[in-house]
N, CA, C and O atoms as CSV, one atom per row, in Angstrom:
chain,resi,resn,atom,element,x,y,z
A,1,UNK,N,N,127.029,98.292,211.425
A,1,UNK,CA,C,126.352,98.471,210.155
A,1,UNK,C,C,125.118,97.572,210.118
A,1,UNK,O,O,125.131,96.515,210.750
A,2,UNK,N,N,124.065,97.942,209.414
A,2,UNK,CA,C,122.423,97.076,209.777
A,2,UNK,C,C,122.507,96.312,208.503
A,2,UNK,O,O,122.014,95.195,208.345
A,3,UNK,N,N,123.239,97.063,207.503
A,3,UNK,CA,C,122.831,96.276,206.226
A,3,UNK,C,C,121.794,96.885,204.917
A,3,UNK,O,O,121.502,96.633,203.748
A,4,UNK,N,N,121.485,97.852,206.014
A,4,UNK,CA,C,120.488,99.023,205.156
A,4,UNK,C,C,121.211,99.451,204.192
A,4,UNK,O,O,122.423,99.662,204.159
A,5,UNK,N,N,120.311,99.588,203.296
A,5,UNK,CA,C,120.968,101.097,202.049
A,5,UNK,C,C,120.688,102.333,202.525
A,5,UNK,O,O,119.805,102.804,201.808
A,6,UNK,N,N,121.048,103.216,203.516
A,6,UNK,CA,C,120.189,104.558,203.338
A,6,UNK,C,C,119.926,105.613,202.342
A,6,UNK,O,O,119.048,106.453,202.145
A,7,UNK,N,N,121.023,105.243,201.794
A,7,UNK,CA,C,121.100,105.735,200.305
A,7,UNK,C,C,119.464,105.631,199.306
A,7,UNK,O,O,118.598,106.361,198.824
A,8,UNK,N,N,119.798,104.340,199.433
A,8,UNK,CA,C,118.468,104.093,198.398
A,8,UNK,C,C,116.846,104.110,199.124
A,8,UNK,O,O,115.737,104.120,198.589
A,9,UNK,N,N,117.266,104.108,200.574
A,9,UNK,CA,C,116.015,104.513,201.059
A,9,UNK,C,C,115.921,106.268,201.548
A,9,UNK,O,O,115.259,106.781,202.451
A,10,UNK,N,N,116.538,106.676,200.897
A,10,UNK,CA,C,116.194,108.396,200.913
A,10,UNK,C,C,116.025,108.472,199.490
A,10,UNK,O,O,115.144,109.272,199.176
A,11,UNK,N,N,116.496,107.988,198.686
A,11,UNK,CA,C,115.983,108.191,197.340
A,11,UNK,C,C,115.053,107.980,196.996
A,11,UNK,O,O,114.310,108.684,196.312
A,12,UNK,N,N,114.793,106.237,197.690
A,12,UNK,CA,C,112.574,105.962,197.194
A,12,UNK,C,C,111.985,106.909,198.267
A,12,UNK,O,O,110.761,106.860,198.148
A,13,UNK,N,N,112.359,107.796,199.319
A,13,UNK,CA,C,111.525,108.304,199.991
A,13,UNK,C,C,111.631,109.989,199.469
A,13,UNK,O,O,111.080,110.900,200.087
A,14,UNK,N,N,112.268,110.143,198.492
A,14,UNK,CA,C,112.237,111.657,197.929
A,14,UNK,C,C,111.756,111.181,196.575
A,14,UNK,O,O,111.790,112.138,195.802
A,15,UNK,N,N,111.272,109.958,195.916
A,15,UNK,CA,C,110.320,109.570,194.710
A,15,UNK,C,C,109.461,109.579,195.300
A,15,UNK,O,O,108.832,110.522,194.820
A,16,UNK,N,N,108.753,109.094,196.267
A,16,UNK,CA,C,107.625,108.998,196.781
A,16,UNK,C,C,107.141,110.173,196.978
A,16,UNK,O,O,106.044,110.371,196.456
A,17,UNK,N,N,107.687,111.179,197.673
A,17,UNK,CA,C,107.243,112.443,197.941
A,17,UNK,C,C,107.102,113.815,196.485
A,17,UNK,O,O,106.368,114.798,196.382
A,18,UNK,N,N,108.145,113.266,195.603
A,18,UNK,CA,C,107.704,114.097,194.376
A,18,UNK,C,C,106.406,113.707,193.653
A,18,UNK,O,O,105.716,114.376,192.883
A,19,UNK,N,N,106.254,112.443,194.103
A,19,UNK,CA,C,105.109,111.716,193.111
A,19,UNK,C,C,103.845,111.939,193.662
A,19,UNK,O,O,102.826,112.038,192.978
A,20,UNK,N,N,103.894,112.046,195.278
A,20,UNK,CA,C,102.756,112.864,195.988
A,20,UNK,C,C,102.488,114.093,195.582
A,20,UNK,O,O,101.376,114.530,195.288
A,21,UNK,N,N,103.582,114.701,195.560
A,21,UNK,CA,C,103.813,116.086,195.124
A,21,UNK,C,C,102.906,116.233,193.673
A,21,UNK,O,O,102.257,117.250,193.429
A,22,UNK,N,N,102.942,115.530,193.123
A,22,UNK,CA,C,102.807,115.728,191.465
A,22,UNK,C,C,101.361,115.277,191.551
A,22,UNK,O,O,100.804,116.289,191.127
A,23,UNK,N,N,100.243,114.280,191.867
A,23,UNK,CA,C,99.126,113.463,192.337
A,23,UNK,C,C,98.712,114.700,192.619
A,23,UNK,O,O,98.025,115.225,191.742
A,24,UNK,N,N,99.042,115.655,194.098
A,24,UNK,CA,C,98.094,116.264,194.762
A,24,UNK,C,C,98.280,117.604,193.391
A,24,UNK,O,O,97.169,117.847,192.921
A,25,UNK,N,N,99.053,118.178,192.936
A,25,UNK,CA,C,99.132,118.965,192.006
A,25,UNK,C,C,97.947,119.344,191.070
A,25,UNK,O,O,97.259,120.362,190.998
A,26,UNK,N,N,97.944,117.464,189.960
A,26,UNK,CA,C,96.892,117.259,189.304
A,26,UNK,C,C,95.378,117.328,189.967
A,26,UNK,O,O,94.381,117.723,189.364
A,27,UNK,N,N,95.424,116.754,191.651
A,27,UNK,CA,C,94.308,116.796,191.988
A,27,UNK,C,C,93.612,118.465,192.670
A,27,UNK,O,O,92.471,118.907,192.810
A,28,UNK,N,N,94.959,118.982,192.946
A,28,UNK,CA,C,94.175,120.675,193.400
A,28,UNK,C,C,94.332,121.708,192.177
A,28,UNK,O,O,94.084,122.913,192.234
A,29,UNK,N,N,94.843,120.918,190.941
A,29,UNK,CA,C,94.822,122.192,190.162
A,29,UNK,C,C,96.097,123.398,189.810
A,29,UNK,O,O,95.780,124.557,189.541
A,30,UNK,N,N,97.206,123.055,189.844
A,30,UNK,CA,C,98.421,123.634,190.299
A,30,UNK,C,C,99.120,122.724,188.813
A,30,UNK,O,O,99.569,121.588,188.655
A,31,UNK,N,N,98.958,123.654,188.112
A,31,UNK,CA,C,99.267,123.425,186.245
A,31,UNK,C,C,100.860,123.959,186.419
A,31,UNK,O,O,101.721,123.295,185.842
A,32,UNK,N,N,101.247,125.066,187.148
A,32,UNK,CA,C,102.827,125.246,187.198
A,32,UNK,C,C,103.465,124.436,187.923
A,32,UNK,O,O,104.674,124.611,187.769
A,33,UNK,N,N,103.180,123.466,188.789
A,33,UNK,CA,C,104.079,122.733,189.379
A,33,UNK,C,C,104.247,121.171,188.459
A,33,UNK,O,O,105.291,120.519,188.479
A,34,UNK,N,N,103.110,120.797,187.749
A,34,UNK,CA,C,103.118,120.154,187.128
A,34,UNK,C,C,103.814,120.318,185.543
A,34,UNK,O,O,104.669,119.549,185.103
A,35,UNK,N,N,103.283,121.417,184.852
A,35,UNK,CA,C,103.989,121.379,183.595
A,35,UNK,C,C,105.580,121.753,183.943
A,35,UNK,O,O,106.381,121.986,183.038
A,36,UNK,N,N,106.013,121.790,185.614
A,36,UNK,CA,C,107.816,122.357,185.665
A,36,UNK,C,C,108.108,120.580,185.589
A,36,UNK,O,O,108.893,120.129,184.755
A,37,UNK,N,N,107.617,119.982,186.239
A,37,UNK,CA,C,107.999,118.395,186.045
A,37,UNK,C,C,107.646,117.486,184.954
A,37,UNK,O,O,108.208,116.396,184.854
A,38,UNK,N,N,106.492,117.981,183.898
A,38,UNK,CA,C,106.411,117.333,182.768
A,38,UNK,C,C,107.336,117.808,182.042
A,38,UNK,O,O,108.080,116.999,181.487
A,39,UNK,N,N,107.560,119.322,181.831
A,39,UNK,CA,C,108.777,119.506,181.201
A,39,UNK,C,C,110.084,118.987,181.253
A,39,UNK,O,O,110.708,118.807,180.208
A,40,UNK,N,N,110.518,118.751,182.242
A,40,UNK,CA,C,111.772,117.663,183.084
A,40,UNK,C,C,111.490,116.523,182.540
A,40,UNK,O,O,112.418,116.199,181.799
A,41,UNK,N,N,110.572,115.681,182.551
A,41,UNK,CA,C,110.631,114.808,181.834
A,41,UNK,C,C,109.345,113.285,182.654
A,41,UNK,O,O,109.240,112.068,182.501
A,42,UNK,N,N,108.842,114.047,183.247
A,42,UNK,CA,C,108.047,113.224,183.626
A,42,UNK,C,C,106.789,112.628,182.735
A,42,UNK,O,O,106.115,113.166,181.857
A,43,UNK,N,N,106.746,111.401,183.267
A,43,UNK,CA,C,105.589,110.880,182.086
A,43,UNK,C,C,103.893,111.538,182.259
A,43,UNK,O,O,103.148,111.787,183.207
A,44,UNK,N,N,103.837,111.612,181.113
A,44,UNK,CA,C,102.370,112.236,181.248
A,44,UNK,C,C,101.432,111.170,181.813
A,44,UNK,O,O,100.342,111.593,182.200
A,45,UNK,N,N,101.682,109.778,181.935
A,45,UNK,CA,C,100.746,108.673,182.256
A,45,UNK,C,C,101.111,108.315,183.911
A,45,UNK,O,O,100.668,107.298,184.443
A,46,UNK,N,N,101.643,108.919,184.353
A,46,UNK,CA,C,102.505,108.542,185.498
A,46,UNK,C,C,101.024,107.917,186.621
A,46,UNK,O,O,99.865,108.331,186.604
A,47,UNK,N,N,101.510,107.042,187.324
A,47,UNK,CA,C,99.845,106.700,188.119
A,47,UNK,C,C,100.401,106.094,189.562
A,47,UNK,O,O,101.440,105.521,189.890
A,48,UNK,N,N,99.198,106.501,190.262
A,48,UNK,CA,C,99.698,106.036,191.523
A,48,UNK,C,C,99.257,104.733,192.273
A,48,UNK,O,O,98.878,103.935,191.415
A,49,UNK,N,N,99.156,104.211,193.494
A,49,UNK,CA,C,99.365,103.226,193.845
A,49,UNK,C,C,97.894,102.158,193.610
A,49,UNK,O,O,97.782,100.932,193.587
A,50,UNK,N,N,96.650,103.549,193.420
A,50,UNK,CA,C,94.986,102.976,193.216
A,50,UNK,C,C,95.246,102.807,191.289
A,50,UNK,O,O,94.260,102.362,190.701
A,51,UNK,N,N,96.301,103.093,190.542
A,51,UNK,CA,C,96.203,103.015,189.680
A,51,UNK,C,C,95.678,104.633,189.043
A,51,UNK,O,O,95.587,104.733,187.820
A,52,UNK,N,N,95.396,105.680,189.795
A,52,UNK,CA,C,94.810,106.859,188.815
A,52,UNK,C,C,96.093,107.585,188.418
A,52,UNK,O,O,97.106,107.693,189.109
A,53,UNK,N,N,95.908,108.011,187.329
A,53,UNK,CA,C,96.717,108.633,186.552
A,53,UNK,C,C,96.681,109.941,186.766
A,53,UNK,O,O,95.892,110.364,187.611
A,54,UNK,N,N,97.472,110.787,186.090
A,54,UNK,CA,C,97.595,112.248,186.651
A,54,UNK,C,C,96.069,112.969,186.207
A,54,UNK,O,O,95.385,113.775,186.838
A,55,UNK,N,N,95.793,112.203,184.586
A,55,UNK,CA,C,94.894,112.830,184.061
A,55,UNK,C,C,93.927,112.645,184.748
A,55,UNK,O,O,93.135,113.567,184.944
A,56,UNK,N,N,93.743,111.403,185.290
A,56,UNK,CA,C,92.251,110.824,186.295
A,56,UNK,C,C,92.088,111.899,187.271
A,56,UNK,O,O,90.909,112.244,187.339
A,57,UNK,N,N,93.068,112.713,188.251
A,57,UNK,CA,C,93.064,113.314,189.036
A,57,UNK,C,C,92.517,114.719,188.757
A,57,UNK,O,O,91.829,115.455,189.463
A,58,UNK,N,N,93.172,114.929,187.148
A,58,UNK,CA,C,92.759,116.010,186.770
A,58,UNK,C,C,91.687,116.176,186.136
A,58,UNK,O,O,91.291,117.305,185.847
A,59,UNK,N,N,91.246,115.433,185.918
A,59,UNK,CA,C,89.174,115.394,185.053
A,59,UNK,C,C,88.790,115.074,186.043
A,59,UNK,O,O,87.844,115.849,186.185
A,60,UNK,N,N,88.828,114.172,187.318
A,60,UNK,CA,C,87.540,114.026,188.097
A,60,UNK,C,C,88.041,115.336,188.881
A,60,UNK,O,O,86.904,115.756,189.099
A,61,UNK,N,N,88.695,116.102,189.349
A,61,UNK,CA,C,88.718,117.687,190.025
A,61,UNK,C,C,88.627,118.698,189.238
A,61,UNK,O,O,88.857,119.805,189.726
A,62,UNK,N,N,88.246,118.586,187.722
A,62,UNK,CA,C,87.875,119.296,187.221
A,62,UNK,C,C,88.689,120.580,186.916
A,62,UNK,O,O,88.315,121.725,187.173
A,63,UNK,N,N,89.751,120.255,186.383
A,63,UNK,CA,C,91.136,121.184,185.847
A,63,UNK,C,C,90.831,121.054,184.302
A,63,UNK,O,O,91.111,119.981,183.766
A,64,UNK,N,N,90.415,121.817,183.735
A,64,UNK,CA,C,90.693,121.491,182.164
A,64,UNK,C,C,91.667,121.894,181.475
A,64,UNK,O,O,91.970,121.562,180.329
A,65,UNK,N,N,92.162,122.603,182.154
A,65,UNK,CA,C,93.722,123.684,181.766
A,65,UNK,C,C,94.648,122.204,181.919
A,65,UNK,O,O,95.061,121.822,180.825
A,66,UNK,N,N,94.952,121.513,182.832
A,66,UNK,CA,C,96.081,120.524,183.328
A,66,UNK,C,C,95.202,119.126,182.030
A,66,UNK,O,O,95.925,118.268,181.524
A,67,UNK,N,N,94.198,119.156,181.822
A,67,UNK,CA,C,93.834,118.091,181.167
A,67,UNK,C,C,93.978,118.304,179.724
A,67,UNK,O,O,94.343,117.419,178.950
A,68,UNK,N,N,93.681,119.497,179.384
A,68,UNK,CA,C,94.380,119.827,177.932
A,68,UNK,C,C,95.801,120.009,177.564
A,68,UNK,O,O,96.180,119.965,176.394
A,69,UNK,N,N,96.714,120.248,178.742
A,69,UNK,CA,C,97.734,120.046,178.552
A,69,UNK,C,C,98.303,118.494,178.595
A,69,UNK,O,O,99.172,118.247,177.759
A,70,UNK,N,N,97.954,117.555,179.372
A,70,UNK,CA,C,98.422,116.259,179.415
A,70,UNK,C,C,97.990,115.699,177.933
A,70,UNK,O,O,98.620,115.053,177.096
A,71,UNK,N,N,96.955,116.099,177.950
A,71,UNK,CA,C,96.046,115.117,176.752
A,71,UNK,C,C,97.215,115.580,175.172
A,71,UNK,O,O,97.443,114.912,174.164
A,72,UNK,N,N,97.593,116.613,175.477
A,72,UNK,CA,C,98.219,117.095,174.085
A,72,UNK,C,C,100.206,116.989,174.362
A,72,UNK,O,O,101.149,117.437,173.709
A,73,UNK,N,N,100.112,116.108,175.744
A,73,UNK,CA,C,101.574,115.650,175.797
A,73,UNK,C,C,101.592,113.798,175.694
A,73,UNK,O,O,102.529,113.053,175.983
A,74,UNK,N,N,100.178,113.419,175.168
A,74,UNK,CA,C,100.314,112.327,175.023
A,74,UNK,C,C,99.316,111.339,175.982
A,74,UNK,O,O,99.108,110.141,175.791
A,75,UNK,N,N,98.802,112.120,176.984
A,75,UNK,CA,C,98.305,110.956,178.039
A,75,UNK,C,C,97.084,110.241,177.542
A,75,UNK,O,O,96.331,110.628,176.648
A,76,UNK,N,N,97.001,109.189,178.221
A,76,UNK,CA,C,96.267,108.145,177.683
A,76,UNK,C,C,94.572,108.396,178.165
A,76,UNK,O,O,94.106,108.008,179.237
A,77,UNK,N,N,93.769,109.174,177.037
A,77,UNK,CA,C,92.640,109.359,177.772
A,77,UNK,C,C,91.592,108.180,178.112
A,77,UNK,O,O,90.507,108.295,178.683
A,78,UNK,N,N,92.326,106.786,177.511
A,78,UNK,CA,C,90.883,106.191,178.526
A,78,UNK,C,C,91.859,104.844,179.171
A,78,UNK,O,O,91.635,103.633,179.164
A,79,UNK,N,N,92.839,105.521,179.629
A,79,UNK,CA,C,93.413,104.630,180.783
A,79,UNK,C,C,92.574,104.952,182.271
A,79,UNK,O,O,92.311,105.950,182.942
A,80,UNK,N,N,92.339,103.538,182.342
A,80,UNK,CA,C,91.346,103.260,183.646
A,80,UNK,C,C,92.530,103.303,184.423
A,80,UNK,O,O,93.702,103.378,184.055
A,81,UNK,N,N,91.853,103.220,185.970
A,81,UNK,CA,C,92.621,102.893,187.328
A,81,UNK,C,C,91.752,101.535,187.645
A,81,UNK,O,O,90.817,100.949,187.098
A,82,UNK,N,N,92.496,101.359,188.733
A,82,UNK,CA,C,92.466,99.653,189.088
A,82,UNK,C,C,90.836,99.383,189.348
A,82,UNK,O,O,90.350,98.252,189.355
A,83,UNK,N,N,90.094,100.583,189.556
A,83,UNK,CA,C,88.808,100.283,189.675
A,83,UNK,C,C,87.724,100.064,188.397
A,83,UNK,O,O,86.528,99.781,188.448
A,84,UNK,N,N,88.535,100.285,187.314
A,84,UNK,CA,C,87.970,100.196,185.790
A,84,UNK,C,C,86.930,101.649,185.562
A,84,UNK,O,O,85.921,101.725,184.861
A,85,UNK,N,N,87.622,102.815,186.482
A,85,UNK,CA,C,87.077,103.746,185.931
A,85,UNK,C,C,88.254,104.886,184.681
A,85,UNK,O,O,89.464,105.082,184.560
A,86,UNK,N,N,87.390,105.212,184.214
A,86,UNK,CA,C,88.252,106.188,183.048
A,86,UNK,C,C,88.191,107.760,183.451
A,86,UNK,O,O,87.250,108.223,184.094
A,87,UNK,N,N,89.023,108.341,183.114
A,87,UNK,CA,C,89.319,109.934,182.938
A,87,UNK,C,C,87.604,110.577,183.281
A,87,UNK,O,O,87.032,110.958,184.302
A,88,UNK,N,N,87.091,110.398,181.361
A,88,UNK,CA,C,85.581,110.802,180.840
A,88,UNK,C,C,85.027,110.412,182.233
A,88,UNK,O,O,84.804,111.294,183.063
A,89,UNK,N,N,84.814,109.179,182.486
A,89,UNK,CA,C,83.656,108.736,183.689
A,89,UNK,C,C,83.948,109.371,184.991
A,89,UNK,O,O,83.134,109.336,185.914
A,90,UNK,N,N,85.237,110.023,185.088
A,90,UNK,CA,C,85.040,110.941,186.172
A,90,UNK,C,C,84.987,112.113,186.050
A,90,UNK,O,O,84.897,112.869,187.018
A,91,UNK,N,N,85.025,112.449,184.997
A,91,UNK,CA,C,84.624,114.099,184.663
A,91,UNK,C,C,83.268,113.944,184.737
A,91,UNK,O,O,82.746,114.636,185.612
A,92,UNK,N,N,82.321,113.056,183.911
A,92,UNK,CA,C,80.966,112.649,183.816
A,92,UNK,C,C,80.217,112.832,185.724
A,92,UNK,O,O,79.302,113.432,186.288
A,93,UNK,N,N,81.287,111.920,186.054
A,93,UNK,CA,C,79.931,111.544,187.632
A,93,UNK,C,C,80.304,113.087,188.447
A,93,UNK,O,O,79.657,113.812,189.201
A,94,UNK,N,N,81.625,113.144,187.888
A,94,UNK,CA,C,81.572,114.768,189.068
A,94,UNK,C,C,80.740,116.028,188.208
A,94,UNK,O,O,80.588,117.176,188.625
A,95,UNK,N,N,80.364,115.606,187.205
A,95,UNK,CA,C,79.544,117.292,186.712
A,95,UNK,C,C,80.824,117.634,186.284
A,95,UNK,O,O,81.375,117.415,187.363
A,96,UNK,N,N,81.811,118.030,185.495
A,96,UNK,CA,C,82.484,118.918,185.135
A,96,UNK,C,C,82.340,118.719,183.497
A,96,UNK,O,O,83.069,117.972,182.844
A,97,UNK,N,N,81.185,119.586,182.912
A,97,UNK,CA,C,80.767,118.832,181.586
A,97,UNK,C,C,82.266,119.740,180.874
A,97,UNK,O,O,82.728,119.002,180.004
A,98,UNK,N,N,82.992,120.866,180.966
A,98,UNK,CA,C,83.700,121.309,179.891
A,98,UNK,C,C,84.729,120.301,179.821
A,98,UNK,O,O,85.005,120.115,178.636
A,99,UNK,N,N,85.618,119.356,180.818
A,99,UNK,CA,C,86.432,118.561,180.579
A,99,UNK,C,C,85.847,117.622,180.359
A,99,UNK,O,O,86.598,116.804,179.829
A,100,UNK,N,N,84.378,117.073,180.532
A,100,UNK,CA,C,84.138,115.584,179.640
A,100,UNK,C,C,84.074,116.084,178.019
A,100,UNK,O,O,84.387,115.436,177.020
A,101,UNK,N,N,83.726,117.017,178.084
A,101,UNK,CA,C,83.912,117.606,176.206
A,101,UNK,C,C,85.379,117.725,175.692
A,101,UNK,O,O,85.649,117.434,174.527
A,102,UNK,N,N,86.306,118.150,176.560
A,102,UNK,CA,C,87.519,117.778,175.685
A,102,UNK,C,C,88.096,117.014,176.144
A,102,UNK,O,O,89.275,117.072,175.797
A,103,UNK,N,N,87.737,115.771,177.224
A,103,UNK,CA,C,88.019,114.346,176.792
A,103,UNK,C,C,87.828,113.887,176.035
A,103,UNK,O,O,88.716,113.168,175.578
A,104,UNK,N,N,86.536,113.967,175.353
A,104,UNK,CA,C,85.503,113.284,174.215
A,104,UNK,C,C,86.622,113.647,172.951
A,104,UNK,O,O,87.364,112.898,172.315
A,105,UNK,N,N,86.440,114.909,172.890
A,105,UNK,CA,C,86.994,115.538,171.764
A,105,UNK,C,C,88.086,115.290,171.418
A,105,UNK,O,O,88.494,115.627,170.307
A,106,UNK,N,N,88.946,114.528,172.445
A,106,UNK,CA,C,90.211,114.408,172.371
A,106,UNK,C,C,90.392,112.371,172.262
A,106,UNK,O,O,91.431,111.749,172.482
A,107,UNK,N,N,88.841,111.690,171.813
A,107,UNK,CA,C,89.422,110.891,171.757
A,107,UNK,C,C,88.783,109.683,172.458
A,107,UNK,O,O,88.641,108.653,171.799
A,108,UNK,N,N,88.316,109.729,173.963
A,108,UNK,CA,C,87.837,109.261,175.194
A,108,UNK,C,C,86.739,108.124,174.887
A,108,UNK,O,O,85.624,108.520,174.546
A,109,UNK,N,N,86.887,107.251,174.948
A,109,UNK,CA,C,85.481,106.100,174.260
A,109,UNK,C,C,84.205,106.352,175.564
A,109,UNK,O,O,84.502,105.964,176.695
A,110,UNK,N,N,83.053,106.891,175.375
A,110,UNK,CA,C,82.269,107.192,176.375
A,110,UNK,C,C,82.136,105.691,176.907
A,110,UNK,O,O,81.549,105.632,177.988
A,111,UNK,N,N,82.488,104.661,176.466
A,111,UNK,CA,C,81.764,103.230,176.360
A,111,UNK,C,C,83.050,102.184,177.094
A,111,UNK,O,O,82.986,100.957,177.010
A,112,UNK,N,N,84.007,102.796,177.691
A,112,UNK,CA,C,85.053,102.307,178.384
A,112,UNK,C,C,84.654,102.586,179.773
A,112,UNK,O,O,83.930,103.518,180.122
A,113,UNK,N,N,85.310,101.494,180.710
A,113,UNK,CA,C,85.078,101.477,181.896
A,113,UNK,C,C,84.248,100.629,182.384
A,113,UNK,O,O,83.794,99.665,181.769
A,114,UNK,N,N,83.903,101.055,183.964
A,114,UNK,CA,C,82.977,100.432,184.658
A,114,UNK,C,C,82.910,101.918,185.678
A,114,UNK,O,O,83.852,102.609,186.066
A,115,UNK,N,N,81.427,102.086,185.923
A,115,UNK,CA,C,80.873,102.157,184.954
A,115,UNK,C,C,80.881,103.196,184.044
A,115,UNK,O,O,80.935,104.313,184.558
A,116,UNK,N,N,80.831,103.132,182.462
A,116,UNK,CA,C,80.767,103.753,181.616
A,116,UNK,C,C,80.709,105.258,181.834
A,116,UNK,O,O,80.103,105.641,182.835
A,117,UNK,N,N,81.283,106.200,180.993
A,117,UNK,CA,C,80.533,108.107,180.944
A,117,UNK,C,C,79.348,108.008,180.729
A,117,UNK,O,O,78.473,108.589,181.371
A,118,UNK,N,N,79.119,107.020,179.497
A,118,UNK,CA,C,77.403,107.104,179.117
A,118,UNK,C,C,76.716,106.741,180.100
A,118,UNK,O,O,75.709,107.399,180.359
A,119,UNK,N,N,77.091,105.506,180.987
A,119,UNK,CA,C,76.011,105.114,181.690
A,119,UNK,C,C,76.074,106.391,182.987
A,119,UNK,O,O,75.044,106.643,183.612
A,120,UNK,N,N,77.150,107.000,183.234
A,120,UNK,CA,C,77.428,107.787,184.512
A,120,UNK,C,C,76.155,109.255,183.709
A,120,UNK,O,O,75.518,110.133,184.292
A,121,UNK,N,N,76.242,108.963,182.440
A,121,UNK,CA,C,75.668,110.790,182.273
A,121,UNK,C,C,74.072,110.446,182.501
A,121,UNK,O,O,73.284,111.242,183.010
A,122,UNK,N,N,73.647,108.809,181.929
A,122,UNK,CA,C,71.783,108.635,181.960
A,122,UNK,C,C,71.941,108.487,183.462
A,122,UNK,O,O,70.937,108.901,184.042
A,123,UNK,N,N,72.980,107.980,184.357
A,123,UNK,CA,C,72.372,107.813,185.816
A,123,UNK,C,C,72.392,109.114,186.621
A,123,UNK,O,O,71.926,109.037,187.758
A,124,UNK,N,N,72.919,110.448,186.154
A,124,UNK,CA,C,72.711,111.696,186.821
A,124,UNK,C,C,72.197,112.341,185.940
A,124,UNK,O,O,72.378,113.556,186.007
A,125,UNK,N,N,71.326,111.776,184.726
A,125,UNK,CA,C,70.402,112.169,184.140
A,125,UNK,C,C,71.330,113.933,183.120
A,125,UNK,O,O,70.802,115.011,182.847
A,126,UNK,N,N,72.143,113.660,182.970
A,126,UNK,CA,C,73.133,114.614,182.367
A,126,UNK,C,C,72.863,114.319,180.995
A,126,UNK,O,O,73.674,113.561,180.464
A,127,UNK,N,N,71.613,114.872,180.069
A,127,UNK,CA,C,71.164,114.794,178.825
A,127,UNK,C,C,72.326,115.959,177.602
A,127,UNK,O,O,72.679,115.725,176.446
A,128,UNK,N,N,72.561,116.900,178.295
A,128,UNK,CA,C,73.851,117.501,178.101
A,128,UNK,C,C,75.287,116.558,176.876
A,128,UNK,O,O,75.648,116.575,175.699
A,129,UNK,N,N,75.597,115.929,178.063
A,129,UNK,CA,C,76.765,114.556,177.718
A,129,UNK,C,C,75.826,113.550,177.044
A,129,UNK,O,O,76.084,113.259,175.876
A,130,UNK,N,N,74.881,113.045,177.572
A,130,UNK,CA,C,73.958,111.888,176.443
A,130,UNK,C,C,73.779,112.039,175.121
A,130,UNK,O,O,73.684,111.164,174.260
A,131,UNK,N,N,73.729,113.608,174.981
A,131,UNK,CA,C,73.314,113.621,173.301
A,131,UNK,C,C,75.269,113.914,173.038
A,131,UNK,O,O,75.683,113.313,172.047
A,132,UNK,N,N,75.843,114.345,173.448
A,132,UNK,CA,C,77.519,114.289,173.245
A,132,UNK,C,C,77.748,113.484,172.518
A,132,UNK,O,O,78.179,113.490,171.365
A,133,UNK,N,N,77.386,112.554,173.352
A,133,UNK,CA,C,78.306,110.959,173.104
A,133,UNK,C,C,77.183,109.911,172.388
A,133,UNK,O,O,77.276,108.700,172.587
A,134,UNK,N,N,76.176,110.451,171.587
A,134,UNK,CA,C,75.553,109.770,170.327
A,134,UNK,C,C,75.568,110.480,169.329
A,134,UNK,O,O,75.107,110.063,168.267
């Protein structure tokens, strides 16, 4: 006997892999695999090891379907990841203006982060989002 749990190391290694599972979901856009596990009971804030949240994954890839659904199960729209960026500021720097509008709409401080939506929309010159968010 080694002393191992294998037990508990097949269990963190089938969390790990649902939670990949769920990350790449939010990040390719795959709203049924995700709302079958939010329904189950997964947290809408759930985040991974850089700190991005499901929603982060899903506004900077530009899902607005998966972002209107999180946002209206509770998720936290201006929870940063460990880099002090927010949801908005990655919808902002990637161009996906319909989900920086119902981030906004839903709440999103353009003025959170590093760096900022506002400052991300005057530095790609996105006058669009500038007049938004005054």
């Amino acid at each position: 006997m080694t002393g191992r749990d294998t037990g508990a190391d097949a269990g963190a290694e089938a969390a790990f892999a649902l939670a990949s599972r769920l990350f790449d979901a939010a990040r390719h856009g795959d709203a049924a695999t995700l709302v079958r596990y939010l329904d189950a009971g997964v947290p809408p804030d759930l985040t991974n090891t850089a700190g991005d949240s499901l929603l982060m994954l899903a506004s900077y890839n530009g899902h607005p379907a998966i972002v209107r659904d999180l946002v209206g199960r509770g998720a936290d729209v201006n929870k940063a990841n460990d880099r002090g960026q927010t949801p908005l500021a990655g919808a902002v720097f990637k161009g996906h203006t319909s989900t920086a509008q119902l981030l906004y709409e839903a709440g999103a401080d353009p003025d959170a982060g590093t760096p900022s939506a506002r400052d991300a929309a005057r530095m790609f010159e996105r006058t669009d989002l500038t007049e938004l968010f005054d």
